[in-house]
C-alpha positions in Angstrom: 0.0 0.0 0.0 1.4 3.3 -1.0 2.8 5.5 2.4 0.4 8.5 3.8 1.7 11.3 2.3 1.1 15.2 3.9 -0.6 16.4 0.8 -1.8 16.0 -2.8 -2.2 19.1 -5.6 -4.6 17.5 -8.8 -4.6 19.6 -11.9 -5.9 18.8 -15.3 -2.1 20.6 -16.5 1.1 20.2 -14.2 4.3 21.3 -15.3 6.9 18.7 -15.4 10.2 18.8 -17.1 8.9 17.1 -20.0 5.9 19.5 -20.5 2.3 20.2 -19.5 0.2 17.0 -18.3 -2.8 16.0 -16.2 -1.3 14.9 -12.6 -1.3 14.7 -9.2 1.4 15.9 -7.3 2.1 14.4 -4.0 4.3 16.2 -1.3 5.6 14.9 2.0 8.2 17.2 4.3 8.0 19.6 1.5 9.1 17.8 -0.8 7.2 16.6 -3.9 7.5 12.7 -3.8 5.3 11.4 -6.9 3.5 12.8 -10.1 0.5 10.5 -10.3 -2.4 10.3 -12.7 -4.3 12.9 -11.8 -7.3 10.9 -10.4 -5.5 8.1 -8.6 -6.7 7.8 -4.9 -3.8 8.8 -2.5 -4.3 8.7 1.3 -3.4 12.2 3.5 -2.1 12.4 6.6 -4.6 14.6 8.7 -3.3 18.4 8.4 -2.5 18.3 12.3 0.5 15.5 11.7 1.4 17.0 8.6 3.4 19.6 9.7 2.0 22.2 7.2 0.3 24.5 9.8 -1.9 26.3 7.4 -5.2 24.8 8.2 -6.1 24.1 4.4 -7.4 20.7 2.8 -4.7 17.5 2.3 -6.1 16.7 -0.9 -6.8 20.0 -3.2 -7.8 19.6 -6.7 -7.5 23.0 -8.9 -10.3 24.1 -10.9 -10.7 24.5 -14.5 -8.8 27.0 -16.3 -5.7 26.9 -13.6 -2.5 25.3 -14.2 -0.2 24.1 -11.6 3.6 26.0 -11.9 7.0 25.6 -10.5 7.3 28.5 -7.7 9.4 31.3 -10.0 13.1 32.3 -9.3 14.1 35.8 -9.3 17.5 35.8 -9.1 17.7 40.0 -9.5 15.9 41.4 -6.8 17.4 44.8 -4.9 15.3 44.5 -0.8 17.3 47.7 0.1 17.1 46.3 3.6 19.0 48.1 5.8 19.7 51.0 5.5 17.2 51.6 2.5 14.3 49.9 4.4 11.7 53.1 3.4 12.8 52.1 -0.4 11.9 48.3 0.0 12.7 45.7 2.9 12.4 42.3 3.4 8.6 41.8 4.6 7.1 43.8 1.8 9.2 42.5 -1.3 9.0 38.6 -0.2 5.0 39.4 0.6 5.1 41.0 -3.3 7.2 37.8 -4.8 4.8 35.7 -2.7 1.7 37.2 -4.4 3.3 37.0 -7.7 4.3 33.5 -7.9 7.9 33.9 -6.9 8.6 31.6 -4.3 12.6 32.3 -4.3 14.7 35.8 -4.7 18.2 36.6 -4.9 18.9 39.6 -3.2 21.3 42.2 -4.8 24.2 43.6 -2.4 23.2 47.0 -2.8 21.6 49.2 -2.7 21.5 48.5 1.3 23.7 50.3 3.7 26.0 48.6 4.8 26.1 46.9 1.1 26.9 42.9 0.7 30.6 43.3 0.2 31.6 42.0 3.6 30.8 38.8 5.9 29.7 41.6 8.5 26.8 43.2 6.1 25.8 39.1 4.9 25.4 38.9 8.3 23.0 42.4 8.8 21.6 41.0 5.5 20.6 37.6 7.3 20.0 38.9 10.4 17.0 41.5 9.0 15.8 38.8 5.8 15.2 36.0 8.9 12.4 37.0 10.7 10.3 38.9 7.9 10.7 37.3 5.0 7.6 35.2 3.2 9.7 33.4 0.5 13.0 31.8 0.2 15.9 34.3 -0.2 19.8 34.2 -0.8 22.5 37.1 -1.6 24.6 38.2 -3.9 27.4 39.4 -2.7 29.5 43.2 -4.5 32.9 43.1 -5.9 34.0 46.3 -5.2 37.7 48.1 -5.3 37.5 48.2 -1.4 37.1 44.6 -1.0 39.6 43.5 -4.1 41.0 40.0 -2.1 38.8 39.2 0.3 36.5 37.8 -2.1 37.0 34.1 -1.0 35.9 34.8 2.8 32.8 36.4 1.2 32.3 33.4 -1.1 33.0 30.7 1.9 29.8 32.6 4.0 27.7 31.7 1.1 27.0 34.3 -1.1 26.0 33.3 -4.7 28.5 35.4 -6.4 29.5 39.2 -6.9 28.1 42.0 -8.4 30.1 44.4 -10.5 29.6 47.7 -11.9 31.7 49.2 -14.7 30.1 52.4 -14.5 28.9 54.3 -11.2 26.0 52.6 -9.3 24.0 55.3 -8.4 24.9 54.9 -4.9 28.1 56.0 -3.2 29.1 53.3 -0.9 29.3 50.7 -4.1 31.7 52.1 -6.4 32.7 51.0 -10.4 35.4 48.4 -11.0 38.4 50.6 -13.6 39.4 47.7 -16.2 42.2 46.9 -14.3 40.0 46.0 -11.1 37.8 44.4 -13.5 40.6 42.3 -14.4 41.4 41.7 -10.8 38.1 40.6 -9.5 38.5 38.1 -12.7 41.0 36.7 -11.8 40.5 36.1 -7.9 37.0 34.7 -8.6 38.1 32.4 -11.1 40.9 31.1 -8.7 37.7 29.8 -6.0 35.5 28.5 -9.1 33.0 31.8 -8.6 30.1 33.5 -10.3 30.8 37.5 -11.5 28.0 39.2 -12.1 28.4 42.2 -14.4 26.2 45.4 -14.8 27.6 46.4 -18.2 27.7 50.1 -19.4 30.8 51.6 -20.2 31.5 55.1 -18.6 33.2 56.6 -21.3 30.3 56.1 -23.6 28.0 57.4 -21.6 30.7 60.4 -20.5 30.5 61.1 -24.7 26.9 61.0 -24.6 24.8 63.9 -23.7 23.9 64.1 -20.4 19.9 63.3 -19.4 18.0 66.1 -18.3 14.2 67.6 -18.7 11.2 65.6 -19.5 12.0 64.1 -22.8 12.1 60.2 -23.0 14.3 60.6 -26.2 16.8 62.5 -24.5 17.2 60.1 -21.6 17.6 57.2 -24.5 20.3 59.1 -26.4 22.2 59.9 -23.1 22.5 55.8 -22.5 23.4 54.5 -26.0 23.3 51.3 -27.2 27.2 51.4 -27.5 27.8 51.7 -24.3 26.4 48.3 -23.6 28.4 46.7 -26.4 31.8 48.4 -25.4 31.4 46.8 -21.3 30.3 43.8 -23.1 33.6 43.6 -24.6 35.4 44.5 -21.8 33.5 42.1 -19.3 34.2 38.8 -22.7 37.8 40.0 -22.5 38.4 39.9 -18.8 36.8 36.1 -19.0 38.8 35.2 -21.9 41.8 36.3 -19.9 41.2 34.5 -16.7 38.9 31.8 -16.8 36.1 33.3 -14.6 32.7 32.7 -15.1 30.9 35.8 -16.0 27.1 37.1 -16.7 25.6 39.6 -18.2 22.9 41.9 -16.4 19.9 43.2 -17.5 20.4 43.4 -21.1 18.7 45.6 -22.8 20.7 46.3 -26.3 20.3 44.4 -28.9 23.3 45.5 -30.6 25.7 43.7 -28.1 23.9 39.7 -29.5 26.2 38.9 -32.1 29.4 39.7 -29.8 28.0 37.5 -27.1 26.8 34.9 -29.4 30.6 35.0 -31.0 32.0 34.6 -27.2 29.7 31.6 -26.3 30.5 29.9 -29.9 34.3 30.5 -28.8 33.3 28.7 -25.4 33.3 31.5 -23.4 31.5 30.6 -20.1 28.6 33.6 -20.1 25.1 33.4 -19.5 22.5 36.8 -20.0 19.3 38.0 -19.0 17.0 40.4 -19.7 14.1 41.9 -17.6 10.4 42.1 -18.0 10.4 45.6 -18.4 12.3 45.2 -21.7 10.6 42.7 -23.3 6.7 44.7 -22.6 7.6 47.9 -23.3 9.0 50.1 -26.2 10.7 53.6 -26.2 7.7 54.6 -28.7 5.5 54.2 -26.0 6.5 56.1 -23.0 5.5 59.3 -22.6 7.7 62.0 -22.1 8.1 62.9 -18.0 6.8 59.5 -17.2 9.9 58.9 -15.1 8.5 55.7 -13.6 9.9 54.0 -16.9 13.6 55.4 -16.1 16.0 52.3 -15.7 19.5 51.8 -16.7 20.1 50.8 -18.9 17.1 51.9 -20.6 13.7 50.7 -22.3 14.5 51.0 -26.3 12.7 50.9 -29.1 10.3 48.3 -30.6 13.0 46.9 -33.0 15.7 46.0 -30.3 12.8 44.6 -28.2 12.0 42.0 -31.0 16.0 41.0 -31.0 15.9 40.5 -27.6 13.0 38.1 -28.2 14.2 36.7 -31.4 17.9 35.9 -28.6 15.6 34.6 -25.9 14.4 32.0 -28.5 17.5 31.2 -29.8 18.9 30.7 -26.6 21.5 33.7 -26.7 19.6 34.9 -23.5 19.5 32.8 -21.1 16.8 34.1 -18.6 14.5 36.3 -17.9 14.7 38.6 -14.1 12.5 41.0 -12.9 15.9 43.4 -11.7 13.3 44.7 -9.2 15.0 47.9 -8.4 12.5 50.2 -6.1 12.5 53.6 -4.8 10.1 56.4 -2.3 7.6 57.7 -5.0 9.8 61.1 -4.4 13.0 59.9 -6.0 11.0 58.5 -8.7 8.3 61.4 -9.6 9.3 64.1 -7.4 11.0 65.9 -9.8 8.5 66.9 -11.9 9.3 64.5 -14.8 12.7 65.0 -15.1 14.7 62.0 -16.3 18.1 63.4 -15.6 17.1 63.7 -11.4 14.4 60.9 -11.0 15.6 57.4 -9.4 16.4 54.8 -12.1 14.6 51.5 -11.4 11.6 49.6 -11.9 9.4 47.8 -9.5 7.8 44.5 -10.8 8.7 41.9 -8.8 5.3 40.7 -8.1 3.8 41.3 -12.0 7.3 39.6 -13.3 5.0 36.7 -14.1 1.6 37.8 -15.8 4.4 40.8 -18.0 6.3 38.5 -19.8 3.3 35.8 -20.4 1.2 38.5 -21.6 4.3 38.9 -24.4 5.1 36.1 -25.1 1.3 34.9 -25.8 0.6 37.8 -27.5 3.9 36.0 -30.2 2.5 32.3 -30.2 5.1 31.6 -27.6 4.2 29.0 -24.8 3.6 29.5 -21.3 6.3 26.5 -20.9 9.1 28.3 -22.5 8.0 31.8 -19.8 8.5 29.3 -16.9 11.8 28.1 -18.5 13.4 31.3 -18.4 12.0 32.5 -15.2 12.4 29.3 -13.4 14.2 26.9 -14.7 17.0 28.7 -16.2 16.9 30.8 -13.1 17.5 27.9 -10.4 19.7 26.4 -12.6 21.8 29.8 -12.8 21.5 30.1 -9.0 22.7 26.5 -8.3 19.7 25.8 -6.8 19.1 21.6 -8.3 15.4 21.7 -5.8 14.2 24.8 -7.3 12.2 25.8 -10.2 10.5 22.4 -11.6 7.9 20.1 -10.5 9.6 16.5 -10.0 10.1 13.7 -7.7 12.6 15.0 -5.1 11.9 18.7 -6.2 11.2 21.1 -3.4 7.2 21.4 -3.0 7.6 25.4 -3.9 4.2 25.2 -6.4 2.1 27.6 -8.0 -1.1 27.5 -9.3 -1.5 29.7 -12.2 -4.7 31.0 -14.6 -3.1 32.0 -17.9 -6.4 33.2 -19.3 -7.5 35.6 -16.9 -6.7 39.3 -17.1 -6.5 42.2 -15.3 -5.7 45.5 -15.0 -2.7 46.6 -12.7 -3.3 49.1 -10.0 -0.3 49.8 -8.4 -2.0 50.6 -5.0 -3.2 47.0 -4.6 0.8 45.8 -5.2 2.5 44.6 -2.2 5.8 46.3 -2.9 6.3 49.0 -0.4 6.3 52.4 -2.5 2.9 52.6 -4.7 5.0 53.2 -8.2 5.4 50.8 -11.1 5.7 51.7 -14.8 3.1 48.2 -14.9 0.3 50.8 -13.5 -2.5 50.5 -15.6 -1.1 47.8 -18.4 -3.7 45.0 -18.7 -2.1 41.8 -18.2 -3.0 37.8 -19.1 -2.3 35.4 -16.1 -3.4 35.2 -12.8 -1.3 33.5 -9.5 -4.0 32.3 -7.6 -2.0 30.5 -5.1 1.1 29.7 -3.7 2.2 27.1 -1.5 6.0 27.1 0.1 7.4 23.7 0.9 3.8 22.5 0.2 2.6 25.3 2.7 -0.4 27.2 1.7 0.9 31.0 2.3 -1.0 32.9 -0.4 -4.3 32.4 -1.9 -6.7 34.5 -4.2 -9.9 34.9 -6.0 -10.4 36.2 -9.8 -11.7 39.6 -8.3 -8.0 39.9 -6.3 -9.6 39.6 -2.5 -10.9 36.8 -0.8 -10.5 32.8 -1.4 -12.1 30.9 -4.0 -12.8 26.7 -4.1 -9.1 26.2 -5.1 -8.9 23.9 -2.4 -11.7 21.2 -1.3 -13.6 19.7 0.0 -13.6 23.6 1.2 -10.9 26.2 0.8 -9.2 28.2 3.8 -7.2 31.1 4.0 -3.5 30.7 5.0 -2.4 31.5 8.5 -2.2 35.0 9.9 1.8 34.5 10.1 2.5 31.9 7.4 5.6 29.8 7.5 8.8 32.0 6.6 11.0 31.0 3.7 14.2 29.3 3.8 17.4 31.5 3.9 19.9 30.1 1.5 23.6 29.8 0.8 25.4 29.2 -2.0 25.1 25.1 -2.6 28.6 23.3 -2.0 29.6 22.0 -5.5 28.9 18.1 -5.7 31.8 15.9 -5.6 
């Protein structure tokens, strides 16, 4: 007779590894031990011995038009927590990622003060992630030239890699790597078998460019070139064909930088690249000028590049897609009265990651299967994180259960994200999270209208707890033998 198990998810379309299917997913001690048929009978432990603590039904089957999801991956996610806590912190960006279907973030080592560049802020990090934080969550830690050499004790506390920026951050306690520190920070993290994260504009470029100010959109564009992608681009293929270390390409947003970076990975050259959500809904043609909650750098271009970076996500030239969830107070962002040149560069849409880049790709004939690969998939597999992002026997229960056909329109005041701004306010949007469960833990749950609980579970749904379970805080896995 087959062993009690804590719970069982039917749905008429699971995702597995090998695509979408009728199943029944049983978990036990958050783990997801079988994909069944979708109708055979499986026993439940009553919820009291389970161990999942949310007072929901053992054996939920979803309804029609919902599809059951691997919990998403954001692996580009700024908290701001400390220091920055009135920007974003932990308990309102995991509650956003929660909402959204993201069941595990990557936290960015700025723009916090102190920022992750020593074992002492990890540690401030942990300490103030612990407590609050509704989702799974692991750092990145900075490579800064303050903390050129000390890389390796940063590493060996478990950060997932380092953060570099070639050009200046935007914030004055994380300062640019010159090329010779780029060079440096190469070299030391390819001696420990590290990850080098690189944001990739080059500061001469954008020194030659004309400088951002007023309300025009096209000005802002023209002050952050496409060339100035491609140039850092070079530099960053350059520093890995010189010493080995693995490198990756942030938040790409120009197109013209593809063919170098498909030339590089032809040559073997161990990069991977993402893009953003942000990039891959909007185009420069349609952003008004002053609407400063579309600022990001580098910036939103026009609808031709958008359809390359597409056309490279297909191809495989793009590895994966991350929100780069980059938050501010609604003053940095629109207090200066439209003015690109003095508002806050960064976009907030952590918890609309999701429904953005469905509602894309479905408008193209792409599947909802290839979405999940970049955005989950790809994304654990990039983190190091084997558990993560895919439904599968020994998988870790982190589900979601989806309605691609339902839209809606955003209101930015109903987000969970602390400040009330997004450049997502008002967009209509395919796709739905109706719920999410964490280690097979029911901690979010909504109806079509946005509020209150529908019959996703039976024989009778129930809300989650007042303090649901907290998420896991992760380290960087130790490589297998």
């Amino acid at each position: 007779m087959r062993e009690r198990v804590d719970r069982v998810i039917r749905a008429e379309a699971v995702l597995t590894p090998a695509g979408f299917a009728p199943g029944a997913v049983t978990i036990t001690g958050g783990i997801v031990t079988a994909i069944l048929p979708v109708d055979e009978p499986v026993e439940t432990r009553p919820i009291a011995e389970s161990g999942l603590h949310d007072g929901g039904a053992t054996d939920i089957r979803l309804p029609k038009g919902l599809v059951l999801l691997p919990g998403l991956v954001d692996t580009h996610v700024h908290v701001n927590e400390p220091g920055r806590t009135d920007w974003e912190g932990f308990a309102s960006a995991t509650r956003a990622a929660m909402f959204g279907g993201v069941t595990t973030v990557i936290d960015m080592p700025l723009n916090s003060i102190p920022p992750t560049t020593t074992v002492r802020g990890l540690e401030l990090k942990r300490a103030a992630a612990g407590p609050q934080s509704s989702v799974n969550v692991g750092f990145w830690g900075g490579a800064v030239p303050g903390n050129l050499g000390t890389l390796h004790e940063l590493h060996a506390a478990g950060v997932f890699g380092f953060k570099a920026f070639l050009s200046p951050s935007g914030v004055d306690e994380f300062p640019a790597l010159s090329s010779a520190e780029l060079l440096a920070a190469g070299a030391e993290i390819a001696a420990f078998g590290g990850l080098l994260l690189v944001h990739a504009e080059d500061p001469a470029e954008l020194d030659a460019a004309p400088p951002a100010h007023g309300r025009s959109y096209a000005g802002f564009l023209a002050s952050r070139p496409p060339q100035a992608e491609a140039s850092a681009i070079d530099r960053v293929i350059d520093a890995v064909r010189r010493t080995g270390v693995r490198a990756h390409i942030l938040h790409l947003s120009a197109a013209a930088a593809l063919p170098r970076l498909r030339a590089a990975r032809a040559e073997g050259l161990p990069i991977t690249v993402e893009t953003c959500p942000h990039y891959l809904s909007f185009a420069a043609e349609q952003i008004p000028d002053g609407a400063t909650a579309f600022k990001c750098c580098p910036p939103i271009r026009d609808a031709a590049n958008q359809e390359l970076l597409w056309e490279a996500l297909l191809d495989g030239t793009i590895d994966l897609v991350a929100s780069d969830h980059s938050p501010a107070t609604a003053e940095l962002k629109l207090g200066h009265g439209g003015d690109f040149g003095l508002a806050w560069g960064g976009i907030s849409g952590l918890e609309l990651s999701l429904p953005a880049v469905w509602t894309a790709a479905r408008a193209s004939g792409i599947g909802l299967e290839r979405v999940l690969g970049w955005m989950s998939a790809a994304t654990a597999r990039f983190a190091g994180l084997p558990g993560k992002g895919t439904i599968r026997q020994g998988a870790d229960a982190d589900l979601v259960s989806f309605a691609p056909e339902e839209s809606f329109t955003v209101d930015v005041s109903a987000l969970q994200h602390k400040n009330p701004v997004s450049a997502f306010d008002g967009a209509t949007l395919r796709g739905r999270v109706h719920s999410t469960w964490l280690a097979g833990t029911l901690v979010h749950e909504t109806g079509p209208s946005g509020a209150g609980v529908t019959g996703v579970t039976s024989p009778a749904a129930s809300a989650p707890p007042e303090d649901p379970p907290r998420g896991a805080l992760l380290r960087r896995p130790a490589p297998t033998p």
